[in-house]
N, C-alpha and C positions, 0 to 999 in steps of 0.2 A: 504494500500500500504506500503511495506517494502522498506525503503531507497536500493538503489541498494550501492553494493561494492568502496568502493575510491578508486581513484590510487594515488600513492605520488604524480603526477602533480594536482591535481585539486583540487582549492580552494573551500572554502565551496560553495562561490558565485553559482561557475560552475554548483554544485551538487545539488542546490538549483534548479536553472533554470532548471537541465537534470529530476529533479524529476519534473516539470511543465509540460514540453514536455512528458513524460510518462502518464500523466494526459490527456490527449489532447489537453495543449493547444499550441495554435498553434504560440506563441512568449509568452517570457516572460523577465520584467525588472525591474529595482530597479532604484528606486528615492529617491533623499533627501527630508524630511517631510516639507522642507523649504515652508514657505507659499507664492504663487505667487500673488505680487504685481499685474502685468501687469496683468494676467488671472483675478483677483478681479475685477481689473477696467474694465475691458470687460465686466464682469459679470453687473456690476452697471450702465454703459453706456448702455445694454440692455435693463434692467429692466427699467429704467428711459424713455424707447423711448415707453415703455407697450409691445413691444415683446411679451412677458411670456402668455398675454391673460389671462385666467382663472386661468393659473398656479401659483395662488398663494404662492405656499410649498417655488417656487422656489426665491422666497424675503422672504422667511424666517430668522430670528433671527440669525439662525448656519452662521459660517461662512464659506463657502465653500470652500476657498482659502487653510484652513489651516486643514492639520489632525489630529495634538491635539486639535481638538473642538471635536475630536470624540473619538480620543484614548489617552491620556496624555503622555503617557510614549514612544510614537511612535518615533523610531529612524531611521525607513527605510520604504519605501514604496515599495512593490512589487507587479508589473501590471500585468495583465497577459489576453491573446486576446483569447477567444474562437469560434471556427469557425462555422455558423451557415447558411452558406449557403448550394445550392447545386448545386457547381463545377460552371461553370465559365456561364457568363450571357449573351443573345444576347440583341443586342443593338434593339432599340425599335424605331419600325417606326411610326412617324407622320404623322395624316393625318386629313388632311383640313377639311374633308364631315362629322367627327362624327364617331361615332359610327353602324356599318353596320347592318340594319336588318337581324333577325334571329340567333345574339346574344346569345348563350345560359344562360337562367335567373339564374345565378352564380354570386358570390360577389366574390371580391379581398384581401384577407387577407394579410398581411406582411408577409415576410417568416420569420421573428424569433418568430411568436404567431402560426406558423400552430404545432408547436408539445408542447411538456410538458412546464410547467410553466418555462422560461429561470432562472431566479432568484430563486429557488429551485435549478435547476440542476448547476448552479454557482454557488452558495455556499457551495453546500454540495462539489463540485468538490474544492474549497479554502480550508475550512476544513480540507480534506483530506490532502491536500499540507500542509497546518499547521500542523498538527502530524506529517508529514516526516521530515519533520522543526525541530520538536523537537526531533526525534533522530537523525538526524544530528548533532545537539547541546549539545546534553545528557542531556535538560532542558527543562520544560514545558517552553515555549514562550510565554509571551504576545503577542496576537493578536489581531485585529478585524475584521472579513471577511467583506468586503465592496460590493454590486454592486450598481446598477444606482439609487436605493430608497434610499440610504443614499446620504447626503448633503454634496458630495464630487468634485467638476472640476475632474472628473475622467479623459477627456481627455488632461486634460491640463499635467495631470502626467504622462498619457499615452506616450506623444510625451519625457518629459522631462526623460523618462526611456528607451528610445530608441525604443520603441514598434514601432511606426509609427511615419506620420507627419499629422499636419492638415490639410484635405482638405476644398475647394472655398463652399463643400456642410453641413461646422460644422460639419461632421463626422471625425474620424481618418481613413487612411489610412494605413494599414501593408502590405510594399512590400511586392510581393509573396502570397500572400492571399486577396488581396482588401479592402473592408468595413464594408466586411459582415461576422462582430466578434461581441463580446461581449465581452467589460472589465470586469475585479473586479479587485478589489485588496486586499490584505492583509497587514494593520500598523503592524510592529514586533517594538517590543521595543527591538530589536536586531542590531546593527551597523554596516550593509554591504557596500560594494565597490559599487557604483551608477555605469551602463552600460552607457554605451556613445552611441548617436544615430546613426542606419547606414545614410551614403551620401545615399542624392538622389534630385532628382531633385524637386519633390515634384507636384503640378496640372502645374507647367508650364504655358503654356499661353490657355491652355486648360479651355472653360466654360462651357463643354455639361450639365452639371449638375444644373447650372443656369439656361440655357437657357429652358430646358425640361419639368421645371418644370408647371403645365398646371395652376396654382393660382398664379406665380409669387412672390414664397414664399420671394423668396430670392431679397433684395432688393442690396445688391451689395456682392463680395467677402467676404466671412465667416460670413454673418450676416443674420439670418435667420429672419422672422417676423414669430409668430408659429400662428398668428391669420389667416394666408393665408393660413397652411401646411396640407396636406390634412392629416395627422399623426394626426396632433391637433381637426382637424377638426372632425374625425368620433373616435377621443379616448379622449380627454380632453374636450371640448367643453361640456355641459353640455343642454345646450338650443338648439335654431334655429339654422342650417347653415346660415349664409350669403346669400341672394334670388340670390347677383348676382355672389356666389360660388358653389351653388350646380351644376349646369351643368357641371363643372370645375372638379368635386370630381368624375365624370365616375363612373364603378364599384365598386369602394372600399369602402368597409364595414368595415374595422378594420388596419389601417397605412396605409402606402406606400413607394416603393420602388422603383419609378421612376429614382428619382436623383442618386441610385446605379447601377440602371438596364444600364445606358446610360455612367457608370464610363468606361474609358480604362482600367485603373488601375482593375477592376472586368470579365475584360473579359479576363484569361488569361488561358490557358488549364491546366494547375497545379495546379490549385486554391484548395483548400481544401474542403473536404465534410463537410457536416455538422457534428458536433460531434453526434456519434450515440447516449450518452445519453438523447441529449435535442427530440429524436423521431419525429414521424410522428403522426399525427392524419389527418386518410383520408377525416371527415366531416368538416374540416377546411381548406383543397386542395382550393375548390371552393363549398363552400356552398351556398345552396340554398335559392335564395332570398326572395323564400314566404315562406320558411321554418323560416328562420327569424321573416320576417314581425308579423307572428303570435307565434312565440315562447310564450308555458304555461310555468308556474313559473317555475314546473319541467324539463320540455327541455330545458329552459336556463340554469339550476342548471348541467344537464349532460352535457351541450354544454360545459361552461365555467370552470367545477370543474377543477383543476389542470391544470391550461389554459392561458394564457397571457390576455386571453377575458375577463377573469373574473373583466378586471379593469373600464367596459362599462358597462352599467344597462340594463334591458330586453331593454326598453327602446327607449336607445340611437342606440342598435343595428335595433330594428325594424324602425327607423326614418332612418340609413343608408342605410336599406334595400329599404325604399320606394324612398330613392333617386336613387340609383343604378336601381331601377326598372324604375325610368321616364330617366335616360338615356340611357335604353336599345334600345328604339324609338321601340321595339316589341311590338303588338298584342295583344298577349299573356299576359303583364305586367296589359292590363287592368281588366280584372277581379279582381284580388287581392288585386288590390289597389282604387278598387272602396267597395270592400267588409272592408277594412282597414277602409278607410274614413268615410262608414256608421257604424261598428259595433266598431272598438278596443276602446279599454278604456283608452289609452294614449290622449293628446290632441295633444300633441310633434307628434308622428305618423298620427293622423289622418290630421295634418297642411301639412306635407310633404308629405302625399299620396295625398291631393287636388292639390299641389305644381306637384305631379310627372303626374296625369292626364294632365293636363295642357303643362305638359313637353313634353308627349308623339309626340306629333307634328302628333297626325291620328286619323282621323274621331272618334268619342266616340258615344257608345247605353248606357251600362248601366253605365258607367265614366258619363257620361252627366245627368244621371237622379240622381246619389249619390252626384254628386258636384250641382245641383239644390237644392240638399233636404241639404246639408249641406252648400249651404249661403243663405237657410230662417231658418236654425232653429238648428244649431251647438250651442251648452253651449259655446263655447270657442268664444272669439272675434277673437283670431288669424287664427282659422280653419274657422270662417267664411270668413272674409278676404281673404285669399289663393283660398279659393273656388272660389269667385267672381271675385279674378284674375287668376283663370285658367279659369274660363267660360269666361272671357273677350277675352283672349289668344282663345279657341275653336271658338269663334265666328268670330274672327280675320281673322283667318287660313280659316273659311267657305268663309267668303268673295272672297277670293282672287282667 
């Protein structure tokens, strides 16, 4: 990208930002490197209640607060929103009865993992900004291209660079576009004029985003528990779901986008597309949950190459898959997850295919004879276990 023409009004700042917008994204701002006290303690006051769950990285050593932990010579921070929806969202009805037979056996992916790897296509799109950067300046600029894997409060800079504000759901908010962006940013060791945030009312007295959530992640305004979050649950989590959260976790096989889907602030008819670079990948729309369950090395390898998935093991996908499949309450789900329980070589999979028989809530032929044969003679204690309380559950249900 070649810097477009200056006019004698426009400070570098301006030229900086109109070259962001030419990139697609869809806000862009400049922050002081200054390290946030307040956002640290938030940070500490999380980690200390175990929030983080398995997330380790995120008590990590670095300090997150400050961006000379990562760049030294950083004089400015500039943020920038990539937009990654697609156009504006209908709000999502609840309903008491479950999920309705006849379901089609599809999983729920997040929309910012259904196309190319987001963190490739954001940084190469930084980069880019950085070399216009530097003929703007007529000098190579120290930078550091930042997104969400570096050990940075990105949203904390986000809000302090004017991009948006924080919303009740720990996401940032950017009027006129929603929730459904992607930060980065780029440390210049260059000394710009910091943007000042626009007014706004900000969530108001509004809690759809609290309230929708089906795990009760959120234990009050801006404070997530990630050990509840269906996100955490089928992407971080590394073992067992929760017995009494998988019914909770419905469909979804890879994130969730509940708490956006239910945002006011995301239903608005001008909302932005998603940025064409980050694509579509169609087997990622609503892919198939026995397709999953049974993924070879190499269909994971193609599923997930250049993919947001690639950050979940065969695995953890097939153990999502089997959950999504026991809260289908379909028919249909038994087979595959009776053929799971007796043959796959996960133990993780075959715990949660006993778990989803069980879940199914209708009469079982061959469910009943694979969950018999695996709680007399499962290797695993846990898959034995799960079997003999889903046969409990089956037996339960005959009763009644």
């Amino acid at each position: 990208m070649i810097a477009s023409p200056a006019t004698d009004s426009e400070t570098l700042e301006q030229r900086i930002l109109g070259a962001a917008r030419e990139l697609g994204f869809v806000r862009a701002g400049i922050a002081r490197p200054e390290r946030s006290e307040q956002a640290a303690e938030r940070l500490a006051s999380w980690l200390a209640a175990g929030n983080h769950g398995q997330m380790h990285y995120m008590a990590g050593e670095r300090d997150r607060g400050s961006p000379a932990a990562l760049f030294e010579a950083v004089q400015s921070v500039l943020v920038v929103a990539l937009p990654y929806g697609d156009g504006p969202t209908v709000a999502l009805r609840r309903s008491a009865t479950g999920p309705e037979l006849g379901l089609p056996l599809t999983g729920k992916v997040a929309r910012y993992a259904r196309g190319e790897d987001y963190h490739r296509v954001l940084k190469s799109k930084l980069e880019r900004l950085g070399s216009v950067i530097d003929q703007l300046v007529g000098r190579a600029v120290g930078r550091r291209a930042c997104v969400d894997s570096a050990p940075l409060l990105e949203r904390d800079f986000a809000v302090r660079a004017g991009i948006g504000f924080a919303a009740k759901s720990t996401l940032t908010i950017v009027p006129g576009a929603g929730s459904f962006v992607l930060l980065g940013e780029l440390l210049l060791d260059l000394e710009l004029t910091p943007t000042s945030a626009a007014a706004t009312g900000g969530c108001g007295a509004c809690t759809q985003c609290l309230t929708a959530c089906p795990t009760g992640a959120f234990t009050g305004p801006y404070v997530l528990d990630a050990r509840r979050c269906i996100s955490y649950l089928t992407i971080e989590l590394t073992g067992s779901v929760p017995r009494e959260l998988r019914a909770l976790v419905g469909q979804h096989v890879f994130g969730c986008d509940i708490c956006q889907d239910v945002c006011p602030w995301n239903h608005s008819r001008h909302a932005p597309a998603a940025d064409p670079e980050l694509g579509r990948r169609e087997q990622l729309q609503a892919p198939a949950l026995e397709e999953l369950l049974f993924l070879t090395s190499s269909g994971y390898r193609r599923l997930v190459r250049g993919s947001a998935l690639s950050r979940v093991s065969r695995a953890r996908l097939g153990r999502n898959a089997a959950i999504a499949l026991g809260n289908s309450k379909n028919p249909t789900a038994e087979a595959p997850l009776a053929r799971a329980l007796s043959t796959h070589s996960s133990e993780l999979v075959r715990a949660h295919a006993a778990w989803a028989l069980g879940a199914l809530g209708l009469p079982l032929v061959t469910g009943l004879v694979a969950l018999q044969s695996a709680a007399a003679g499962d290797s695993s204690p846990e898959v034995r276990t799960e079997a003999e309380l889903a046969l409990a559950a089956v037996a339960g249900r005959a009763r009644e």
